[in-house]
Each structure stands twice: as C-alpha cells, then as structure tokens.
N, C-alpha and C positions, 0 to 999 in steps of 0.2 A: 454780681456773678457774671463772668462772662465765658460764652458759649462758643465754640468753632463748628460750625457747619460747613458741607461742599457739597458742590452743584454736580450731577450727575459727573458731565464730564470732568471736574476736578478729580472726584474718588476715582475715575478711571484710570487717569493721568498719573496719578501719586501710587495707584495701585501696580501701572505697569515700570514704573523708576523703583518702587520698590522691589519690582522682579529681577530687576536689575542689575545681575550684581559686574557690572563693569566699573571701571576705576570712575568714570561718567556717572553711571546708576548711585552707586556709594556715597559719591560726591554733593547728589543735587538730597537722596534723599538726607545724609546730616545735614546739608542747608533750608531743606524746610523743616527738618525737626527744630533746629538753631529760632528761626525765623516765627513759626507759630509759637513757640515758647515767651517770643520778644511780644509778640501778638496778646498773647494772655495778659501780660502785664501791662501792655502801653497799647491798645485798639487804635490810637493813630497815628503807631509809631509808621505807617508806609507815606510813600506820596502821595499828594492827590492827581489824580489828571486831569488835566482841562477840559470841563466838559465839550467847550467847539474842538476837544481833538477825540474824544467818543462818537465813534460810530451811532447811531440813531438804533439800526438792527441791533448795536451790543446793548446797549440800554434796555432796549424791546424785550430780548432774549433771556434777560436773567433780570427784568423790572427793575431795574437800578437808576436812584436819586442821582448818584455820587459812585465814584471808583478812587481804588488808591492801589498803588505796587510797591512790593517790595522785591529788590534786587537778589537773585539768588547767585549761586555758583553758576558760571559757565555760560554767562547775560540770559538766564531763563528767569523771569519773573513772576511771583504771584500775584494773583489781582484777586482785590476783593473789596467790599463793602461791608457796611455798620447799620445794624437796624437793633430793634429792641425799644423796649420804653425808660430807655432815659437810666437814671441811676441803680434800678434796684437792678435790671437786668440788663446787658448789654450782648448783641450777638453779630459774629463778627462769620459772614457768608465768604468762602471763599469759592470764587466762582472760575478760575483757570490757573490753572499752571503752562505758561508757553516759551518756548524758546525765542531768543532775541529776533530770528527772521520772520516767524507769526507775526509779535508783538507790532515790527515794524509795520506789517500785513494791515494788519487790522486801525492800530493809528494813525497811518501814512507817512509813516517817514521813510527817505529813500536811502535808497543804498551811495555811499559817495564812491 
C-alpha cells in the first residue's frame, strides 16, 4: 500500500495553485496530479538530492533521512521523501512544492 501525505506548507501550496485558475495555476496543478499518480506507482520514480547539497535547517525542518524531486511544469518542483515500514506499507511525505528561484534559494545554486 502506499500512502501520499503533505507537510503543512505543501497542502497550502497545492491548495493556493489549485485556486488558481490562470493558464499557470491549470498548468502546474495537471502536473502534480500527472506526477503524484507517477508516485503511486513507482515511490522512486523522482531524483535524489545530494545530501551535502541539503540545507541542514531543511533536514531539521521536516526530519528527513533522504529527499528526491520531481520536475513539474514551468521549473517548479516537488520534493519529497519515503518512509513507512518496508514492503507492506510504503508512504511517500511530500513536503514542498517550490518554484525553480526557491529551489535554487534553498540548494545554492546560482543564477548564471
């Protein structure tokens, strides 16, 4: 079985794109409907991210082992991690939806 949960600020996030009805708003939410779907089936189906490029505070912030992303429409990404016990149960925390100039934010990578 596996499980989709979101971290406060996700549900906020996904709550205000889904108010959204701009050709933007439309956009990202079919790409997370697309994307959690992909999620159900395959839990690793995103990337991982190196952990020496995780912030310490994002670890801190939402207790995470391990993080992975997956690409949405319009460079905004989900992030999220895997917990649960193993095969009978698998639950898959999504813990941000940010747009690519955050994501940079928070990684460090710079702007060229």
């Amino acid at each position: 079985m596996i499980e989709i949960r979101y971290s406060e600020n996700a549900k906020k996030t996904i709550s205000d794109i889904n108010k959204d009805n701009s050709k933007l708003g439309r956009m990202l939410s079919k790409s997370i409907s697309e994307k959690i779907e992909l999620l159900k089936q395959d839990p690793h189906f995103g990337e991982p991210i190196k952990s020496k490029q995780i912030p310490k505070w994002f670890l801190e912030k939402y207790n995470l082992k391990f993080l992975l992303k997956v690409r949405l429409a319009d460079y905004w990404r989900l992030l999220y991690t895997i917990t649960g016990t193993g095969e009978i149960e698998i639950v898959i925390v999504i813990v941000e939806f940010i747009n690519h100039e955050e994501y940079n934010d928070i990684f460090g990578f710079k702007k060229k």
